[in-house]
C-alpha positions as a Python dict, from the first residue, in 0.01 Angstrom:
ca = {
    (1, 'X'): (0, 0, 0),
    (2, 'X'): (-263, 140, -255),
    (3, 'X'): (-401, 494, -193),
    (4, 'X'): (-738, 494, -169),
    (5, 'X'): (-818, 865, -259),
    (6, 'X'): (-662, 1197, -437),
    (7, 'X'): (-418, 1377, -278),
    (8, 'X'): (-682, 1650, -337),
    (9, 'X'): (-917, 1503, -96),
    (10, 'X'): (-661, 1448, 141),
    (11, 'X'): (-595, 1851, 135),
    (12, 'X'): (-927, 1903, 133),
    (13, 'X'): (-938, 1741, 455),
    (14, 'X'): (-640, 1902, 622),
    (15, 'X'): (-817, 2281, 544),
    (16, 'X'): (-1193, 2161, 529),
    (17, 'X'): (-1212, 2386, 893),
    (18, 'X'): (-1084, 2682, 754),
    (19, 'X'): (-1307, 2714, 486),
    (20, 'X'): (-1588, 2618, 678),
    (21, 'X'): (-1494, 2929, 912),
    (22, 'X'): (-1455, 3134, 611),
    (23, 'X'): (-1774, 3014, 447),
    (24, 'X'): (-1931, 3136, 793),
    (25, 'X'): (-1763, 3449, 796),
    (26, 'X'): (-1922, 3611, 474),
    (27, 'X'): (-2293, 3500, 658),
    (28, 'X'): (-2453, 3280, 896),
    (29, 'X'): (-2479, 2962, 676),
    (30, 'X'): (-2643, 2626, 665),
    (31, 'X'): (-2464, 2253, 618),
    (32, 'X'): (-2604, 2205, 295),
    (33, 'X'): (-2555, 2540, 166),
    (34, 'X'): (-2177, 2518, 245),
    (35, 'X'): (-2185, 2188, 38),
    (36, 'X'): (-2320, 2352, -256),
    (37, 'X'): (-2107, 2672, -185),
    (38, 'X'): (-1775, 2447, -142),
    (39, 'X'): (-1897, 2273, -498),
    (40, 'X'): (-1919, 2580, -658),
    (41, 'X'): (-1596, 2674, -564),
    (42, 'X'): (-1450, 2289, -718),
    (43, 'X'): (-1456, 2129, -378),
    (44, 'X'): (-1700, 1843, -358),
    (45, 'X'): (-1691, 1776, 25),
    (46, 'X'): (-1956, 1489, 102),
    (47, 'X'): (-2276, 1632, 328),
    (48, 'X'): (-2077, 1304, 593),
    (49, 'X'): (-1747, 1517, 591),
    (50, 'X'): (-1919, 1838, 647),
    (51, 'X'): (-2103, 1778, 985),
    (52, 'X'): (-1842, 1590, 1172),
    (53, 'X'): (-1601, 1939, 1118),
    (54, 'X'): (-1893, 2089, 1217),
    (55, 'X'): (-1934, 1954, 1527),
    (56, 'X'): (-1554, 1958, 1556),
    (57, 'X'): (-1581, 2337, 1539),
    (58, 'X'): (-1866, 2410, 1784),
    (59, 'X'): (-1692, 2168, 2057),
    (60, 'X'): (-1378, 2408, 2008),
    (61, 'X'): (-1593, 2699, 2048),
    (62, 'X'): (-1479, 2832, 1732),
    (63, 'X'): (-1876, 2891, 1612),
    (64, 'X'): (-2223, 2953, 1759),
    (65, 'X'): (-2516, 2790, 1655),
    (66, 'X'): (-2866, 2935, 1593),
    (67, 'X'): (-3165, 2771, 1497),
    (68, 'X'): (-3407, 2957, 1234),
    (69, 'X'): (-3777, 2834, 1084),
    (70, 'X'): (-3734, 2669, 712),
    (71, 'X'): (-3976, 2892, 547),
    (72, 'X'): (-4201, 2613, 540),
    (73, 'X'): (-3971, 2339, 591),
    (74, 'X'): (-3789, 2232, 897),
    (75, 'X'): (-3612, 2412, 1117),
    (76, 'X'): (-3285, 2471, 1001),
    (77, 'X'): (-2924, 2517, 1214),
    (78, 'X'): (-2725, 2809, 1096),
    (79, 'X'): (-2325, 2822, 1175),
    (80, 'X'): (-2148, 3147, 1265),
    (81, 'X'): (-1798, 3164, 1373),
    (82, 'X'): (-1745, 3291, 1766),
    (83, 'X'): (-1464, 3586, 1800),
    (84, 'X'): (-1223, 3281, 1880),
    (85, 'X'): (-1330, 3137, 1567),
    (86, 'X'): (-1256, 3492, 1392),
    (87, 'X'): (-906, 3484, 1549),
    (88, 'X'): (-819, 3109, 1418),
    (89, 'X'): (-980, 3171, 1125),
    (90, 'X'): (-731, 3474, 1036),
    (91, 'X'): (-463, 3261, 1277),
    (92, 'X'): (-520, 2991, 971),
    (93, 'X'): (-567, 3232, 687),
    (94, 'X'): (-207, 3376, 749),
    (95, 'X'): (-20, 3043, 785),
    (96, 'X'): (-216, 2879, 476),
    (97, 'X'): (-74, 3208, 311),
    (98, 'X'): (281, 3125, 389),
    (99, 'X'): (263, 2761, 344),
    (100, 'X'): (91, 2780, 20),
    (101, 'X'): (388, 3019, -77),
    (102, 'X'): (665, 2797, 74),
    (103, 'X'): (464, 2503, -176),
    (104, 'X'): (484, 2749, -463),
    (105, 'X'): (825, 2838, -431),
    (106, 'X'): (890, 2429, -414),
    (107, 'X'): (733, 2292, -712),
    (108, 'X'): (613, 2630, -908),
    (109, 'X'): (346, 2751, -1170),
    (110, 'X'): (167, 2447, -1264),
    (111, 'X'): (334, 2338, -1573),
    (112, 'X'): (145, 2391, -1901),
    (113, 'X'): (18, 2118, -2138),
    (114, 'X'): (127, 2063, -2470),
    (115, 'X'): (-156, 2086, -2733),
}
């Protein structure tokens, strides 16, 4: 069986919540802006990934919604996390902590290229 995309992408997918939440919990944030913020940080995450976690999150009741004027433009929705989205969101934060140590402990430092 061929694998259709990077094992990147696929751990993308597995955290794309908990950065969401995070993204959310610096300010109330936009879907497109936590595209561009997730690119910046070296994860491209598709605008067709973003707003199905989305609405995965607000039917948990992990974030609130608010809608505010576009300055011009449409209306747009802004995303904050709820207090239960607080509490997975540092619920997450500590067990991505451990695993990502239990991982590094596994394989270690990435191992450097010859030149």
């Amino acid at each position: 069986m061929e694998e259709t995309s990077t094992p990147r992408a696929q751990w993308l997918r597995g955290v794309l919540d908990m950065c969401l939440l995070a993204l959310m919990a610096e300010a109330p944030v936009y879907g497109y802006e936590m595209t561009v913020r997730l690119a910046k940080a070296g994860l491209d995450v598709a605008d067709g990934s973003i707003y199905p976690a989305l609405a995965r999150l607000r039917k948990r009741e992990l974030v609130t919604v608010e809608r505010r004027s576009g300055g011009g433009g449409p209306a747009r929705t802004y995303y904050m996390p709820s207090e239960a989205g607080l509490r997975m969101l540092r619920s997450w934060s500590r067990d991505w902590g451990a695993f990502a140590t239990s991982i590094h402990t596994i394989i270690g430092p990435p191992a450097r290229e010859e030149s």
